[in-house]
LORO-835483 format. One record per residue: residue in one letter; x, y, z of N, C-alpha, C in turn. Coordinates in steps of 0.05 Angstrom, whole numbers, padded with zeros to 5 digits, always signed. Example, Ala and Ser with C-alpha at 12.3 -4.5 7.8 and 13.67 -1.06 7.14 Angstrom:
REM residues 2
a+00264-00114+00156+00246-00090+00156+00264-00066+00156/s+00257-00045+00142+00273-00021+00143+00258+00001+00157/
***
This chain:
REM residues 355
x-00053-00212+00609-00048-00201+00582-00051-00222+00561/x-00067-00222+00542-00063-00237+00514-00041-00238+00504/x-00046-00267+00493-00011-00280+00486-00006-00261+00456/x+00010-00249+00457+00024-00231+00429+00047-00234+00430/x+00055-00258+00403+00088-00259+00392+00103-00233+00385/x+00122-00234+00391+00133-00213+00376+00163-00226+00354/x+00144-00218+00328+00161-00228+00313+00194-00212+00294/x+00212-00221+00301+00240-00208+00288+00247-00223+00263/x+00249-00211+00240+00265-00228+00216+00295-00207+00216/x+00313-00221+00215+00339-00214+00220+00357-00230+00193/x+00371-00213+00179+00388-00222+00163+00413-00209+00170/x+00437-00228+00167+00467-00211+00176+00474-00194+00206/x+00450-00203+00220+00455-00178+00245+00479-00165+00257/x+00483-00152+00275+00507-00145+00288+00498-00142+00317/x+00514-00130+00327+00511-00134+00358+00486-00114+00375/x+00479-00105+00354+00447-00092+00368+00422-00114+00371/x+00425-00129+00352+00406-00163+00357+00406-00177+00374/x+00432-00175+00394+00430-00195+00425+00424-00174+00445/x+00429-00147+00439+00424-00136+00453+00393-00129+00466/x+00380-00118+00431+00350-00115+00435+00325-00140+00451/x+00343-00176+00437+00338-00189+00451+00332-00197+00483/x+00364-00183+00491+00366-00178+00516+00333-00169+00544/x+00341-00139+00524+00325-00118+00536+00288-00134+00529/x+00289-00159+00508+00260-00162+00518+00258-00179+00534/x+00279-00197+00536+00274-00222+00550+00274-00203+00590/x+00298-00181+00589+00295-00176+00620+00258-00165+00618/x+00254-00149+00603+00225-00140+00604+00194-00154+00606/x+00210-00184+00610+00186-00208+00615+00171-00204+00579/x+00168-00197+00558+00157-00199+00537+00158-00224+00520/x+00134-00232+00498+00141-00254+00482+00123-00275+00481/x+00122-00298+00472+00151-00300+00458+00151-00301+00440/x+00185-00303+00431+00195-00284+00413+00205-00301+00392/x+00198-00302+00364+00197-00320+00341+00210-00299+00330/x+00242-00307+00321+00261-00304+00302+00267-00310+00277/x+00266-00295+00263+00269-00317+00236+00301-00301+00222/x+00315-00329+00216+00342-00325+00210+00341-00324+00174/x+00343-00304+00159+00323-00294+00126+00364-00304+00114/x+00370-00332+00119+00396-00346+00101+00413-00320+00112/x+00420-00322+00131+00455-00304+00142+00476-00315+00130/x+00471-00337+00133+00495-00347+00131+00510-00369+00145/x+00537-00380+00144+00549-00397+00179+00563-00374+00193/x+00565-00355+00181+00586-00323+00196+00573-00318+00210/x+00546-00327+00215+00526-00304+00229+00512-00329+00255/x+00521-00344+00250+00509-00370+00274+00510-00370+00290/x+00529-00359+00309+00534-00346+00345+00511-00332+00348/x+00508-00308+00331+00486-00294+00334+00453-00303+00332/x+00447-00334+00322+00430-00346+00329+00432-00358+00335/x+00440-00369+00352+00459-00391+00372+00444-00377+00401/x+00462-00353+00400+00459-00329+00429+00419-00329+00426/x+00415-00314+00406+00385-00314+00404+00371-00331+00416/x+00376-00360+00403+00361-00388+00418+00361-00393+00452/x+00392-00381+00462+00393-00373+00490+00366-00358+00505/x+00371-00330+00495+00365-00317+00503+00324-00317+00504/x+00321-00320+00482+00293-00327+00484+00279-00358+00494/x+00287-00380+00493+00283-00402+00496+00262-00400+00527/x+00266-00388+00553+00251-00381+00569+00226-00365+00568/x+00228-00358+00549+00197-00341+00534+00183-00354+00517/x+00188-00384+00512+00174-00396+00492+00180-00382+00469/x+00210-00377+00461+00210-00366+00430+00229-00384+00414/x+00231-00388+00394+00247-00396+00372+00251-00388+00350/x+00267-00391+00337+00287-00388+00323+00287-00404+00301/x+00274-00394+00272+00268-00412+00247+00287-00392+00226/x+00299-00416+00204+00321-00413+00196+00310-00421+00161/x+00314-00392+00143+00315-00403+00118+00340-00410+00106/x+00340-00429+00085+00369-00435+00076+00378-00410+00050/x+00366-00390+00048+00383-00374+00035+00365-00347+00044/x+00366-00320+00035+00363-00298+00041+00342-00299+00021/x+00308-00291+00029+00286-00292+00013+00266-00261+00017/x+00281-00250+00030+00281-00226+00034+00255-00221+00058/x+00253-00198+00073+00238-00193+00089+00204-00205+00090/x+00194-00198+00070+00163-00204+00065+00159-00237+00075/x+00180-00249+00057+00179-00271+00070+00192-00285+00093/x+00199-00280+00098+00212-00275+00133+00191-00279+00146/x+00178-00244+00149+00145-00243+00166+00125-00271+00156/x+00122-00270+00128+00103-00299+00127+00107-00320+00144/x+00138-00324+00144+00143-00353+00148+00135-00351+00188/x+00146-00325+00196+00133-00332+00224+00104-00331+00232/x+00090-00313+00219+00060-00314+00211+00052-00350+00216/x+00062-00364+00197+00050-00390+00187+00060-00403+00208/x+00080-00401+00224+00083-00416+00257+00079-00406+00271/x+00063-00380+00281+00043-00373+00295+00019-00385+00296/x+00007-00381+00266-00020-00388+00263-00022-00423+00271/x+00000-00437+00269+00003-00467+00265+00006-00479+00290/x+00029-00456+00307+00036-00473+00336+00025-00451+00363/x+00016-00428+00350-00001-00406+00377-00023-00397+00380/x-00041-00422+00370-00065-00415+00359-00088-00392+00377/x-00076-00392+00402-00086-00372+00424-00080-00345+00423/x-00060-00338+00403-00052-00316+00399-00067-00293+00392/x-00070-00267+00398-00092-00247+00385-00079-00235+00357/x-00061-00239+00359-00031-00236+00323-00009-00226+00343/x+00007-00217+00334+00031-00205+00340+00041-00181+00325/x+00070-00177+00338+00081-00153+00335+00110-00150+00325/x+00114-00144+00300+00139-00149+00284+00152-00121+00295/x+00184-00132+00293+00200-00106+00299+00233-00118+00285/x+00241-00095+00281+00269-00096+00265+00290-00110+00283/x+00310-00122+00275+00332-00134+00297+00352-00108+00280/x+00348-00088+00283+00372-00064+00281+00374-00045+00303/x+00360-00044+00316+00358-00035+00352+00343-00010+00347/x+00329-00006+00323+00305+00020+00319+00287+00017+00338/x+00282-00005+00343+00261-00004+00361+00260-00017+00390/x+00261+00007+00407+00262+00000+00441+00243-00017+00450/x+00242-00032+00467+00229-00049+00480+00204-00040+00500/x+00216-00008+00497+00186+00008+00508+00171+00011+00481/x+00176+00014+00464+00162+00015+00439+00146-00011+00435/x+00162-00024+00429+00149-00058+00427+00125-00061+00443/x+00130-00059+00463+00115-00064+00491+00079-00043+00485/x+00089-00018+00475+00065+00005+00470+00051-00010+00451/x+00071-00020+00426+00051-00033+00410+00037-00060+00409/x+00046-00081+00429+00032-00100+00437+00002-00088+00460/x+00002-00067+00472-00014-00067+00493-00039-00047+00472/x-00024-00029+00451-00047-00021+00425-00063-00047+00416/x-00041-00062+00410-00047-00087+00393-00079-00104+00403/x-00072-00105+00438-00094-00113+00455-00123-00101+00459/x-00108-00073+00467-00136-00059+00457-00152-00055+00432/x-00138-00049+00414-00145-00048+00385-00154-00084+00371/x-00154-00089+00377-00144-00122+00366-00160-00130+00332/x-00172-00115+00326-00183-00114+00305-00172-00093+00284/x-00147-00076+00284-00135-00060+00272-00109-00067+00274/x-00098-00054+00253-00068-00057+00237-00059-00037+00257/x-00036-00037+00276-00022-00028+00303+00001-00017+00288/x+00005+00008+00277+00032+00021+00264+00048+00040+00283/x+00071+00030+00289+00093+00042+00315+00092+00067+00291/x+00096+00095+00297+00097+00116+00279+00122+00138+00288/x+00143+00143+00272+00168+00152+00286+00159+00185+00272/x+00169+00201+00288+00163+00234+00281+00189+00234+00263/x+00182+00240+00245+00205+00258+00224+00211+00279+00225/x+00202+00300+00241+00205+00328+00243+00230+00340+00250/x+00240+00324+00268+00272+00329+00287+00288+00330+00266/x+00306+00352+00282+00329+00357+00264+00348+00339+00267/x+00348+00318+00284+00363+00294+00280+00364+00268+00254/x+00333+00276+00246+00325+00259+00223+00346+00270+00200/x+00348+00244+00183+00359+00250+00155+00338+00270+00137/x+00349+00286+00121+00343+00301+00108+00318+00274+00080/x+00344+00255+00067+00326+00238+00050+00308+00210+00063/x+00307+00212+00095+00284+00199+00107+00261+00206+00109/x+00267+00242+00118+00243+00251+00117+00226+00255+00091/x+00247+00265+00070+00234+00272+00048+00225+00252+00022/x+00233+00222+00032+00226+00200+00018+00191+00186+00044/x+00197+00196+00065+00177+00183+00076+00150+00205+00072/x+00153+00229+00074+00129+00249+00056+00124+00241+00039/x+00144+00238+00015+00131+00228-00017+00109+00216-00014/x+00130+00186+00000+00108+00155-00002+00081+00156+00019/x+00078+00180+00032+00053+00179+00044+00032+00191+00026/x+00036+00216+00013+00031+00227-00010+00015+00207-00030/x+00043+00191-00042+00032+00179-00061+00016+00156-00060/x+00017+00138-00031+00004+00121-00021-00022+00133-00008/x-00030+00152-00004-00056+00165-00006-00076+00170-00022/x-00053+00181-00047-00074+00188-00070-00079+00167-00088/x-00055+00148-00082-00058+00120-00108-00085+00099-00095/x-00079+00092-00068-00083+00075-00053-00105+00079-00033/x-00117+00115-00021-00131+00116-00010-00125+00108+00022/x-00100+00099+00035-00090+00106+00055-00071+00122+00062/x-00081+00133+00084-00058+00153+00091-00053+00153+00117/x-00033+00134+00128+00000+00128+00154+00007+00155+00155/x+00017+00165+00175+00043+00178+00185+00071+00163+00179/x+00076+00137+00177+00100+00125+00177+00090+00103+00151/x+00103+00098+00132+00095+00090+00106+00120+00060+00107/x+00146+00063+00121+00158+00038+00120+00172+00031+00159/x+00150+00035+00170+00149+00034+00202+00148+00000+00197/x+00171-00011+00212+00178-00041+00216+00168-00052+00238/x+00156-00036+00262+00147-00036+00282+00111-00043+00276/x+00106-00072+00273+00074-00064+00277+00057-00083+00288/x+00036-00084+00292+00020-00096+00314+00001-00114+00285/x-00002-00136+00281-00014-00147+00265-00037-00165+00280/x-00066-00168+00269-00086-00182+00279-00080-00213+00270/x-00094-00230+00288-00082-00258+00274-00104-00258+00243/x-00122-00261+00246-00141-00250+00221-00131-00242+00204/x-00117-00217+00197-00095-00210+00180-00072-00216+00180/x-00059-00232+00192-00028-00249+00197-00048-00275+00168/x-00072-00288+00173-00072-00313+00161-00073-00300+00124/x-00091-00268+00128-00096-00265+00096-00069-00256+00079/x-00050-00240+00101-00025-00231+00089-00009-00255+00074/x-00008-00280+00089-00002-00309+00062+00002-00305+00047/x-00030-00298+00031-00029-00297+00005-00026-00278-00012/x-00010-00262+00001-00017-00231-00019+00023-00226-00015/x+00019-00216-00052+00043-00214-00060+00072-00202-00051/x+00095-00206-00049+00105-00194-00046+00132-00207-00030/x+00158-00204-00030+00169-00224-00014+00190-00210+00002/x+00201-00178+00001+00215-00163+00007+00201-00139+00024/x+00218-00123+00017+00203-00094+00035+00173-00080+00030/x+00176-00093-00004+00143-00083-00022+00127-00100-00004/x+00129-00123+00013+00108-00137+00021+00100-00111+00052/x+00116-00097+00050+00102-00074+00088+00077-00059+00063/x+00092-00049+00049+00073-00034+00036+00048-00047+00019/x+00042-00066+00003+00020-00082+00001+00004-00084+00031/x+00023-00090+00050+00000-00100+00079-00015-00074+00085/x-00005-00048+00068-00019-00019+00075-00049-00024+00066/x-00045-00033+00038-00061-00029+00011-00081-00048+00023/x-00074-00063+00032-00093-00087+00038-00109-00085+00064/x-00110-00060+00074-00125-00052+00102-00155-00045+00089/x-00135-00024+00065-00162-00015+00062-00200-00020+00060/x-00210-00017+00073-00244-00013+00079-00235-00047+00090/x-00219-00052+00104-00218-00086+00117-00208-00081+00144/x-00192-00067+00160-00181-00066+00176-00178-00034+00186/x-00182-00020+00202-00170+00006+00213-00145+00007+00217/x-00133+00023+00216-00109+00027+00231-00106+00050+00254/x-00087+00030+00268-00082+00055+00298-00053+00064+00306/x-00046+00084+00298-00016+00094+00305-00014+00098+00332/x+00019+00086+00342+00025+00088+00363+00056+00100+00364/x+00054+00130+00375+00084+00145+00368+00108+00130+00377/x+00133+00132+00359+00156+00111+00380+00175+00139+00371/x+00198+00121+00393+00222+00148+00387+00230+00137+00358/x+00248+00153+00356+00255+00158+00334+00291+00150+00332/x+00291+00127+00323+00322+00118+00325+00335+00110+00308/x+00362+00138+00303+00377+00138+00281+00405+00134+00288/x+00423+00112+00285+00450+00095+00302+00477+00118+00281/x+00485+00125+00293+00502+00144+00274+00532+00129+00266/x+00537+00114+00283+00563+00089+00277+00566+00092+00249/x+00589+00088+00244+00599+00075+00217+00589+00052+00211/x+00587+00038+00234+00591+00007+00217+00557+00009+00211/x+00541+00012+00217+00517+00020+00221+00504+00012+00191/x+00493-00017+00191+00482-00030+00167+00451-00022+00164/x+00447-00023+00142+00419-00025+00123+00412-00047+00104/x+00404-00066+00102+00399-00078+00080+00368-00075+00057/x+00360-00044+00065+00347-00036+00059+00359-00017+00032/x+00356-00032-00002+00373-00020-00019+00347+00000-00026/x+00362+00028-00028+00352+00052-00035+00337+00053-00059/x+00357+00047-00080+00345+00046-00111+00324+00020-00113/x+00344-00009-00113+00328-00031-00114+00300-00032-00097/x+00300-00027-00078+00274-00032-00063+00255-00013-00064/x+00260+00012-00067+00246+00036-00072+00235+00036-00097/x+00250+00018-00119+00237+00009-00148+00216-00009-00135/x+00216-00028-00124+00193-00051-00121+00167-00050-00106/x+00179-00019-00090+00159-00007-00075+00134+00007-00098/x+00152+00032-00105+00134+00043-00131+00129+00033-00153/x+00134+00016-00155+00117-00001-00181+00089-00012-00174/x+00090-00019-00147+00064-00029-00142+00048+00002-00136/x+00047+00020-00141+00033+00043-00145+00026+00053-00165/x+00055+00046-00184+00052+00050-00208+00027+00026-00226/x+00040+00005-00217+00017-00010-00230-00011-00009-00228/x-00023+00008-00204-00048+00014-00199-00060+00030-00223/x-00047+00056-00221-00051+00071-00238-00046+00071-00256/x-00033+00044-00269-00032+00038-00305-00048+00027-00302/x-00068+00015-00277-00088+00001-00286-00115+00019-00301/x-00109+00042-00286-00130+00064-00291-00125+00076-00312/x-00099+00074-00324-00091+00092-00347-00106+00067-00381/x-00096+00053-00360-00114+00024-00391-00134+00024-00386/x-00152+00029-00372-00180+00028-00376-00190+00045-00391/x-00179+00073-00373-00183+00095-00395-00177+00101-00416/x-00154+00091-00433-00156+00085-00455-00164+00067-00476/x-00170+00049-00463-00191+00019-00476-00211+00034-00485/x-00223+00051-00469-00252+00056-00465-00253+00081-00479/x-00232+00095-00482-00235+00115-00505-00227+00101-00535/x-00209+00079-00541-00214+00070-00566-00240+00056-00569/x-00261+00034-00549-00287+00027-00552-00302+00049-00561/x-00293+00077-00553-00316+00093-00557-00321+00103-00587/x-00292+00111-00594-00282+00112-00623-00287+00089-00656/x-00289+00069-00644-00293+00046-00655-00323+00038-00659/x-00344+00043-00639-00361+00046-00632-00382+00061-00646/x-00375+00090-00647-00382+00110-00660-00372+00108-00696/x-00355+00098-00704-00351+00088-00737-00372+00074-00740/x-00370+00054-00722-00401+00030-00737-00420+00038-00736/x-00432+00053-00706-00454+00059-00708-00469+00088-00725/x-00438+00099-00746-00448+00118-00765-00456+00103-00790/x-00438+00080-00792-00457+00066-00811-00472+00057-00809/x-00487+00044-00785-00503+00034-00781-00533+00046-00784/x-00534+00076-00776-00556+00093-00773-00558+00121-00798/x-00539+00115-00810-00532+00125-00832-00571+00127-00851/x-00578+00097-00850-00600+00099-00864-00617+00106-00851/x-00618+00101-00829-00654+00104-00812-00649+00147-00799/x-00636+00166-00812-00630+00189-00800-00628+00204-00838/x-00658+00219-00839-00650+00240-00868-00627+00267-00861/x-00619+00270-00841-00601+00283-00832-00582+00277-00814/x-00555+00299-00804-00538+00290-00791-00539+00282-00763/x-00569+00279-00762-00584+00264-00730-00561+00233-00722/x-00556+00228-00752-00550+00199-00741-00519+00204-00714/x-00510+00224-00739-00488+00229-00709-00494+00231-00691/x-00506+00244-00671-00514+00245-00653-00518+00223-00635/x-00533+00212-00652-00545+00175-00638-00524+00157-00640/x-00505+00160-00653-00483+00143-00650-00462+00150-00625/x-00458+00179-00627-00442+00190-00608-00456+00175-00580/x-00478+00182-00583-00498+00173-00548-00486+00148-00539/x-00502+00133-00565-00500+00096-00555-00477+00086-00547/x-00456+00096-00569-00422+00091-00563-00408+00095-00542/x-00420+00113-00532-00417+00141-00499-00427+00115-00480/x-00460+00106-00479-00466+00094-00468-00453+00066-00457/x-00442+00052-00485-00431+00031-00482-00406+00029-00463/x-00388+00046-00481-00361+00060-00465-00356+00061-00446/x-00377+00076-00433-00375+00090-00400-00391+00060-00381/x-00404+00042-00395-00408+00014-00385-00388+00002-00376/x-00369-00001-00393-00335-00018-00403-00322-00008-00387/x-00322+00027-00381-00306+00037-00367-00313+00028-00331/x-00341+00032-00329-00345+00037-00307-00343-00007-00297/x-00352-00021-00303-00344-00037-00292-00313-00051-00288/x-00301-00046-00310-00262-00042-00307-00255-00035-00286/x-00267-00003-00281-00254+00009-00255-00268-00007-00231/x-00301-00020-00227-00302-00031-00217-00283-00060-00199/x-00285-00082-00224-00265-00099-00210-00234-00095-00218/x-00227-00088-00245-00204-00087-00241-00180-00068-00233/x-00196-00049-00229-00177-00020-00220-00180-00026-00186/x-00198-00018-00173-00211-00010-00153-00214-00034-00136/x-00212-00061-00146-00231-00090-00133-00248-00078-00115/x-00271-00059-00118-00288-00049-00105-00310-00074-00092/x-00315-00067-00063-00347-00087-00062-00365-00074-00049/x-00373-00050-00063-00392-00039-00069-00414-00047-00076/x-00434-00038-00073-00465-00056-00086-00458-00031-00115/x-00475-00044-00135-00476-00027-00162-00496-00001-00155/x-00520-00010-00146-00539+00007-00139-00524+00041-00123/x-00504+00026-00112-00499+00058-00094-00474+00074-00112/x-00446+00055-00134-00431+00066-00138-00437+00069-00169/x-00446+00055-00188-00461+00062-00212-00475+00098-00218/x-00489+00103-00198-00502+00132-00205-00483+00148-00188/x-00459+00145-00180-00441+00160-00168-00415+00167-00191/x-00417+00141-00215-00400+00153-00231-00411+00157-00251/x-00439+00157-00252-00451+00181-00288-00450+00205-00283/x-00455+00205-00256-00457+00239-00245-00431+00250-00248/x-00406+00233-00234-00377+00241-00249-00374+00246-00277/x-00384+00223-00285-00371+00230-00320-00388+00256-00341/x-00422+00263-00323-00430+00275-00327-00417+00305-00322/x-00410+00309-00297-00397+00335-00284-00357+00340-00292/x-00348+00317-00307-00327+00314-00313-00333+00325-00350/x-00354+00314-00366-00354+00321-00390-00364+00356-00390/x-00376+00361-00375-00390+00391-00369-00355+00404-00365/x-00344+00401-00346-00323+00418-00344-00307+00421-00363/x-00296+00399-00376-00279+00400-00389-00296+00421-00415/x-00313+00411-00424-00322+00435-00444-00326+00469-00432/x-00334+00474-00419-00341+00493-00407-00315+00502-00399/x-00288+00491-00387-00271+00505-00375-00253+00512-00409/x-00252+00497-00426-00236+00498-00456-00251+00517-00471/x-00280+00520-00467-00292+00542-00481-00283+00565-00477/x-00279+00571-00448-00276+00599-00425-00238+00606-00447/x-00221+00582-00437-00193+00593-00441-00193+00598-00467/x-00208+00589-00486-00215+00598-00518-00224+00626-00522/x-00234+00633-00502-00251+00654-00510-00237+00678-00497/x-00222+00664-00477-00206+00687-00463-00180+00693-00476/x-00166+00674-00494-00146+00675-00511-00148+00670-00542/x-00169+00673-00561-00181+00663-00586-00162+00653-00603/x-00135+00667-00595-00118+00660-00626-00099+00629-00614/x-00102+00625-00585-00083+00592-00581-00101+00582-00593/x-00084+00555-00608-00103+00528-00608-00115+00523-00601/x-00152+00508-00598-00156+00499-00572-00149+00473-00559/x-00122+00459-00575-00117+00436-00563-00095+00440-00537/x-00085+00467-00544-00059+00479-00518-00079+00477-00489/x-00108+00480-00500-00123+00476-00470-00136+00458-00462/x-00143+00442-00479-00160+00418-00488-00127+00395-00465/x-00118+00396-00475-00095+00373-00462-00089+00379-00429/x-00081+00404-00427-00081+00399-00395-00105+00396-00377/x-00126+00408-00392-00146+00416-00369-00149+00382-00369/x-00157+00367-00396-00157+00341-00389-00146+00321-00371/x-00114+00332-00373-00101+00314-00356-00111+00321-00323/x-00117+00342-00319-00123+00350-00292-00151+00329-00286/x-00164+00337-00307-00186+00325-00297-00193+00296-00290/x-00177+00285-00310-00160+00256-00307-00157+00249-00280/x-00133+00265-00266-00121+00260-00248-00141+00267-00223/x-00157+00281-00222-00179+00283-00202-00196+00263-00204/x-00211+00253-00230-00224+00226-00228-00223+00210-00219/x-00188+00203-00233-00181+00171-00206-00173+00179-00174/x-00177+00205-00162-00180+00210-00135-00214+00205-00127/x-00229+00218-00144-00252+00217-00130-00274+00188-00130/x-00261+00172-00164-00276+00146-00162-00264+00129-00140/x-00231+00134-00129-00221+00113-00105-00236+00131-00086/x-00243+00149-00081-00247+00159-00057-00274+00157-00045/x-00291+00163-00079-00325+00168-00073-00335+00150-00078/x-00328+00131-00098-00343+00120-00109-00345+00092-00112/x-00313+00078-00115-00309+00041-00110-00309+00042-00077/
***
């Protein structure tokens, strides 16, 4: 079998951490690179026992001096992988909260082998009526919205369980993120680079009282969706750049053609050129900075005139129809949503069809 680390970042653990340990070290698996994310000296037995228990598997046990949160956790064993296992095909991160069985682990190192060129996501069913009501219905959202923002779409959107290529262990480095937002960036960053391959695990929910999370609901679920959000303000500023260029555009170029037009031709020719320019500004924006597309121009260029072409057709044609079917509304009561709709289908079909 190819050598695959399996990597644990553990902050504060409790007694499911020597245990899960346990169950890999009897299971011959490893080895097993710990990373202690600043516990503390309260928490030192517990990597004390760790260093025991794995030390026969070639694993260790690396220690930050304060709590830097998960993302960097995974880096930091990433970077003593890549440094001291250079034979490695990547490895396989898993929670030290006992979510994940050592038959799980085990499925996703032997995906990991076969697949070795794809992102290996352990995938837990939400369906059971054992699941939490706001697991399930926070883990729908973020597949949802990490679909339509992002153009991937997981079954499991914060699965801690995953099979990483060394290839993508070296590029994850550099890409942002130092907490829980860093699982979700490593989504974003598959895309058209890596496949991904789901591998079902049970589904393990510890019902105990004492039963910790350091997974904060509000705080981390803010740092999550902002990086979604920020996508799509990227798309929302383009599109509005590019409608004030157009506006700005079209003033000059009425004065400009003002003389060479004995009639209100010149409008026209200003409207065009301004249009032309615009949808230039626009279309390479969305190119690198919406989309970082690497696309050739040749194939995604005439994929979005035909959009903006079949996007300017609807919108008139569908505002004509509700005008005509209702004469006495405004036509801005229809003019605004159909827009926004159309809006919101754009940036689906330029991530989808077109960067």
């Amino acid at each position: 079998m190819s050598i695959i680390p399996i990597v644990i970042p553990s902050y504060e653990p409790d007694d499911r951490f020597p245990a899960i340990l346990s169950d890999i070290k009897e299971a011959g698996l490893g080895p097993v690179i710990v990373v202690d994310d600043g516990s503390g000296e309260a928490y030192n037995s517990f990597f004390e026992t760790a260093e025991t228990l794995i030390k026969d598997l070639g694993g260790v046990v690396l220690h930050h001096d304060g709590n830097k949160g998960k993302g960097r956790a995974l880096k930091t064993a990433f970077s003593y992988i890549l440094e001291n296992i250079p034979e490695a095909i990547g490895c396989v991160t898993a929670d030290s909260d006992g979510q994940h069985s050592v038959e799980c682990i085990g499925n996703c190192m032997k995906a990991l082998e076969e697949h070795s060129d794809s992102l290996v996501l352990g995938v837990r069913d939400f369906s059971g009526d054992d699941v939490p009501f706001k697991s399930r219905a926070g883990n729908n959202i973020t597949i949802m919205v990490c679909s339509y923002l992002c153009g991937v779409k997981v079954s499991d959107t914060q699965t801690g369980l995953r099979g990483i290529p060394a290839p993508f262990m070296k590029e994850l480095l550099d890409v942002e993120g130092e907490r829980f937002e860093f699982e979700t960036r490593m989504l974003i960053v598959t895309r058209d680079k890596y496949p991904i391959f789901e591998v079902p695990i049970k589904t393990i929910y510890d019902s105990k009282e004492n039963h910790q999370t350091h997974f904060n609901p509000v705080k981390d679920s803010i740092r999550i969706y902002k990086i979604f959000g920020k996508m799509f303000a990227k798309f929302l500023f383009t599109s509005l750049s590019s409608a004030v260029i157009d506006l700005l555009l079209f003033h000059i170029f009425c004065k400009m053609f003002t003389g060479f037009f004995e009639t209100a031709a010149y409008v026209i020719a200003a409207t065009v050129v301004a249009r032309i320019i615009s949808s230039a500004y626009n279309y390479l924006m969305n190119y690198r900075f919406v989309f970082d597309s690497n696309k050739s121009h040749t194939t995604s260029f005439p994929k979005y005139v035909v959009l903006a072409i079949i996007q300017m057709s609807l919108s008139a044609g569908i505002v004509t129809l509700l005008v005509w079917l209702m004469p006495h509304t405004p036509e801005l009561v229809f003019k605004i949503p159909v827009d926004i709709i159309l809006f919101l289908l754009s940036y689906y079909i330029q991530r989808r069809f077109i960067y």
